[in-house]
C-alpha positions as semicolon CSV with decimal commas, in nm:
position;residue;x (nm);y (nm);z (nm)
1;X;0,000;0,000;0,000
2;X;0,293;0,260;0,106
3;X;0,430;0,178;-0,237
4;X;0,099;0,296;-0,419
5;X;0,124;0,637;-0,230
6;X;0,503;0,676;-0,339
7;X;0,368;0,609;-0,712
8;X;0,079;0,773;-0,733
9;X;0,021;1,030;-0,472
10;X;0,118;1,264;-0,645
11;X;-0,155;1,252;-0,916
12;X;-0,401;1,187;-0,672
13;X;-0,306;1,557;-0,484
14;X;-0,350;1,692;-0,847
15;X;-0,714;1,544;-0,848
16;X;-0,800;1,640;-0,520
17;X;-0,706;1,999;-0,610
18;X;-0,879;1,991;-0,953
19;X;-1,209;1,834;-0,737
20;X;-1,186;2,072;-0,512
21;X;-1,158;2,361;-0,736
22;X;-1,458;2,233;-0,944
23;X;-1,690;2,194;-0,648
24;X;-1,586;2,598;-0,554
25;X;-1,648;2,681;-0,933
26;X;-1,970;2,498;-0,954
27;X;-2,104;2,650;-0,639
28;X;-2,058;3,013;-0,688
29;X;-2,175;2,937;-1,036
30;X;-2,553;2,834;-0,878
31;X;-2,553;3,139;-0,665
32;X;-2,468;3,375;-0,962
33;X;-2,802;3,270;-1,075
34;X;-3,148;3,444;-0,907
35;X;-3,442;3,204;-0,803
36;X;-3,710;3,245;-1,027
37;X;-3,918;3,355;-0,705
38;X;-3,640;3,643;-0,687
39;X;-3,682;3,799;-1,054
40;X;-3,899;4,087;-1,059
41;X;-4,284;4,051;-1,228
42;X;-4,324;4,098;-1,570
43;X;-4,440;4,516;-1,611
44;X;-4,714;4,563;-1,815
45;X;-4,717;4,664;-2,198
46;X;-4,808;5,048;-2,227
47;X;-4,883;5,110;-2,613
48;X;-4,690;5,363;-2,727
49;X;-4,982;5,582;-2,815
50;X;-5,122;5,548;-2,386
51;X;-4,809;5,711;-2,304
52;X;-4,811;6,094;-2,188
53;X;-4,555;6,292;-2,295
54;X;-4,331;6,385;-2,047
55;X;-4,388;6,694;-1,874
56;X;-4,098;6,995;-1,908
57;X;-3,815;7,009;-1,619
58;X;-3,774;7,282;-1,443
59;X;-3,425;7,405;-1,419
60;X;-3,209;7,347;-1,110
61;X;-3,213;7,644;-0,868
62;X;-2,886;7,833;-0,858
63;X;-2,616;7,748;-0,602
64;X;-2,617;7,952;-0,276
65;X;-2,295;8,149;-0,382
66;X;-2,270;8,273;-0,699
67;X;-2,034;8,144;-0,973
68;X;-1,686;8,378;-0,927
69;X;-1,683;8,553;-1,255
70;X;-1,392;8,425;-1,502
71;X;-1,127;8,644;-1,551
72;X;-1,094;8,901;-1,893
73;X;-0,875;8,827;-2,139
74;X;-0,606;9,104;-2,204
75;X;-0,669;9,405;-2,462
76;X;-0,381;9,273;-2,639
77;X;-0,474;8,916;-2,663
78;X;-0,811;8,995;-2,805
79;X;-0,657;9,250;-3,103
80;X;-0,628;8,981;-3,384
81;X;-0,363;8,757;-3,188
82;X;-0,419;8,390;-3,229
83;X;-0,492;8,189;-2,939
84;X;-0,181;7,981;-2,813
85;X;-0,122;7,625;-2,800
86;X;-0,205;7,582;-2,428
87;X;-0,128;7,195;-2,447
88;X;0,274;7,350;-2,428
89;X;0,205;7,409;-2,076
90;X;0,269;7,106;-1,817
91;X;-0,028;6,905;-1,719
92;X;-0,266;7,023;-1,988
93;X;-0,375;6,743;-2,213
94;X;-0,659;6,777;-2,482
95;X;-0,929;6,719;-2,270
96;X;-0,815;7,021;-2,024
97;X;-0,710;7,235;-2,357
98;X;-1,068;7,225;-2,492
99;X;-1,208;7,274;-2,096
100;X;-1,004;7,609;-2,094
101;X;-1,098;7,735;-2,473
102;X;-1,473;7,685;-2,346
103;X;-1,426;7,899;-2,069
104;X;-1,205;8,175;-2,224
105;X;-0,888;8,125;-2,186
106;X;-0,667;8,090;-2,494
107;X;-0,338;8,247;-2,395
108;X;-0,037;8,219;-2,217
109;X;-0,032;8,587;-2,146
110;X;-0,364;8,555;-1,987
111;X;-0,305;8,299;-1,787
112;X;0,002;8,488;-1,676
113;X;-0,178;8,760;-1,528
114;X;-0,394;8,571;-1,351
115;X;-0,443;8,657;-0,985
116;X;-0,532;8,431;-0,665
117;X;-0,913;8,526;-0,712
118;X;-0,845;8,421;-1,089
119;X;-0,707;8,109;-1,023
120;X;-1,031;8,069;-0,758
121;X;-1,301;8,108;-1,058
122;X;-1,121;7,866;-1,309
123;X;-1,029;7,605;-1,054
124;X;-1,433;7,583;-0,961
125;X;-1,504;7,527;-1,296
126;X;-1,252;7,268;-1,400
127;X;-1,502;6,986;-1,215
128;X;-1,251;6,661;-1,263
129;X;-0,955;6,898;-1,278
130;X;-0,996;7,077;-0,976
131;X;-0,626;7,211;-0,835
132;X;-0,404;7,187;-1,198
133;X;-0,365;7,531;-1,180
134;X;-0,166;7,556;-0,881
135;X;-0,035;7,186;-0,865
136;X;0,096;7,237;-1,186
137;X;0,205;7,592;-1,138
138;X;0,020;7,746;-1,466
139;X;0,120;8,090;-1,417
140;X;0,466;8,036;-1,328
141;X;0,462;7,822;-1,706
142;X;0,255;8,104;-1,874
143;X;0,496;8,318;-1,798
144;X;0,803;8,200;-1,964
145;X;0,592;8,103;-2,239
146;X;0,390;8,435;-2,278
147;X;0,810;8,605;-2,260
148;X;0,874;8,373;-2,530
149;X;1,150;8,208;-2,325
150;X;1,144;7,833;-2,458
151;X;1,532;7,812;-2,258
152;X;1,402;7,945;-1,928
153;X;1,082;7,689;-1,940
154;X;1,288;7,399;-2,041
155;X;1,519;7,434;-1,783
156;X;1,267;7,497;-1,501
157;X;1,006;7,240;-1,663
158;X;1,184;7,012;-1,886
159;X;1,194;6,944;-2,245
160;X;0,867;7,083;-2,434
């Protein structure tokens, strides 16, 4: 008998482990499944032509503070310059580039003069971007690149 074990016990560990795991596969399998008694009833067929039409939604009421005003865009930027590439500046990708055109901002020297009150109103409306501005130090950035120094911003900020 001891000689069977030296032969063979190591296939029959392998079975008892592949047993085992089907018995643990099988059973979560069955409780994966809802009782029939569990599914929801069947909801009754509304023709198309019973339904109302759905009543208009009122708009939400305004938040308790009001939304800080975004800040103006330089004389100078607005006098026939064309917007800058704002995906230049650190931790803007396209996503962030297009969030910033929507809301105004389209140049370095803008974002250059921006003050803390500035940096208040855009950070509340960046929603999943909340805190780039100052984690990524945009006005620091917008500065060299507004001065047109590509050296200066590569050395602070790395390669462009």
């Amino acid at each position: 008998m001891q000689e069977f074990f030296v032969n063979y016990g190591l296939w029959l560990l392998v079975g008892l482990l592949v047993l085992i795991g089907l018995v643990f596969l099988l059973s979560s399998l069955g409780k994966a499944k809802p009782a029939v008694e569990d599914e929801p009833a069947a909801q009754p067929v509304v023709p198309l032509v019973a339904m109302a039409a759905p009543e208009a939604v009122a708009p939400l009421p305004p938040e308790s503070a009001p939304a800080p005003a975004l800040p103006a865009a330089p004389a100078s930027d607005s006098a026939g310059k064309a917007a800058d590439d704002l995906l230049k500046l650190k931790g803007v990708g396209p996503k962030l580039n297009m969030l910033l055109i929507e809301l105004g901002v389209t140049s370095y020297a803008q974002i250059a003069g921006w003050s803390d009150t500035d940096v208040a109103a855009i950070d509340a409306r960046l929603g999943a971007f909340k805190g780039r501005p100052t984690r990524d130090q945009w006005i620091d950035q917008a500065k060299y690149l507004a001065a047109g120094d590509i050296a200066g911003f590569e050395a602070r900020y790395g390669k462009m």
